[in-house]
C-alpha positions in Angstrom: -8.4 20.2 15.9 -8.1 16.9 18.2 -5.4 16.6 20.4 -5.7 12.7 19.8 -8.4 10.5 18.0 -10.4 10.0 21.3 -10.4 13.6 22.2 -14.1 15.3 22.1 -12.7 19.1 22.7 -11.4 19.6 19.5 -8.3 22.2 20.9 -5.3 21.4 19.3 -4.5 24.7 17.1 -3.2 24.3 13.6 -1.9 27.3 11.9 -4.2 28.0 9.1 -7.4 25.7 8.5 -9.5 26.6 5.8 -12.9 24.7 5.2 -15.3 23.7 2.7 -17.9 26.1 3.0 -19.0 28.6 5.5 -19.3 26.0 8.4 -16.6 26.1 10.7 -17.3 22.0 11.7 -14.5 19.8 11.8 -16.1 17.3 9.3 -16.2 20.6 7.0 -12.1 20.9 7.2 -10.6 21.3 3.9 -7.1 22.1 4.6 -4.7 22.3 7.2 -1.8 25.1 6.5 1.2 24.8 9.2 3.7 27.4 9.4 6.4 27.1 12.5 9.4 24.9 12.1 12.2 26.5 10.0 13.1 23.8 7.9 11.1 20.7 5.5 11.8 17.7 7.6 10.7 19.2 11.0 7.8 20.8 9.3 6.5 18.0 7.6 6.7 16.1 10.7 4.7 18.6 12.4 2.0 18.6 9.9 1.6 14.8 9.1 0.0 14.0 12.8 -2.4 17.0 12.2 -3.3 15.3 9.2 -3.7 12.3 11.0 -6.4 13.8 13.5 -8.1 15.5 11.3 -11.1 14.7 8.4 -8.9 16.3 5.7 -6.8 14.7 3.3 -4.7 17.7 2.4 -2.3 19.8 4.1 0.4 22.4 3.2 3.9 23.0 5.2 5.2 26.5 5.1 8.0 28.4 6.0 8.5 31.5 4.5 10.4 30.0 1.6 10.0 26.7 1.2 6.2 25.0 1.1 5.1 21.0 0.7 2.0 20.2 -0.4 0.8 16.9 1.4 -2.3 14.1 0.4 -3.4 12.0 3.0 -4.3 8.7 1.9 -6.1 6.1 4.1 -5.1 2.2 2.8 -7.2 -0.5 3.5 -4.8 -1.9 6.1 -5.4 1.1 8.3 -2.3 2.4 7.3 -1.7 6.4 5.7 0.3 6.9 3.2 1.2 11.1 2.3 1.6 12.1 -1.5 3.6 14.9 -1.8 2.1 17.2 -4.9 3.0 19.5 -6.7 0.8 22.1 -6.1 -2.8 22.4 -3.6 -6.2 22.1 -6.2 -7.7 25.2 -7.4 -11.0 26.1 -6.6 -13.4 23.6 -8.6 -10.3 21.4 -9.3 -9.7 18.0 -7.9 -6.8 16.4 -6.6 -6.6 14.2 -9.7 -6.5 16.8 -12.0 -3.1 18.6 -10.8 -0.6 16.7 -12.2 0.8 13.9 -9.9 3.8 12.8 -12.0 6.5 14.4 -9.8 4.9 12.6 -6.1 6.4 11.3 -3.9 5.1 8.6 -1.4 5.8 8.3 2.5 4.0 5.3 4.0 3.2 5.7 7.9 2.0 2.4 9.9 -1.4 2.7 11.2 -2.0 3.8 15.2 
């Protein structure tokens, strides 16, 4: 994982990553899984720059006992915006197809 856009090393560590298929290539990331800080807010704002760095539009905060499930979403303004769902997709499922009628909607300005 990129420390920042520009960076070629790739060595910032997420948690968890868990890719498409047996390739271990960035550009093959599904998921990006953080687990440290204790509670939602902190760990959401941990996760949503990870997001931000990374190919993957879906990440997941954890803590032990609570969990968010975050969408990335790149607008055509350059902005992201994260969709909070209720759930990651199952294997064969899409994002579409989990039920997105409890979401919620952060908007972050684009970098």
């Amino acid at each position: 994982m990129r420390k920042r856009p520009s960076d070629e090393t790739k060595a910032y560590p997420v948690d968890i990553a868990v890719f498409k298929g047996s390739g271990r290539a960035e550009d093959d990331l599904y998921l990006v899984v953080e687990c440290k800080k204790k509670n939602r807010k902190d760990g959401v704002a941990q996760l949503k720059p990870y997001l931000d760095m990374s190919p993957t539009e879906l990440g997941v905060w954890f803590n032990g006992d609570e969990h968010v499930y975050l969408r990335k979403i790149h607008k055509r303004s350059g902005a992201r915006e994260y969709q909070e769902l209720p759930n990651i997709p199952r294997y064969g499922q899409r994002i579409e197809d989990i039920g997105l009628s409890s979401a919620r909607i952060w908007s972050r300005p684009p970098t």
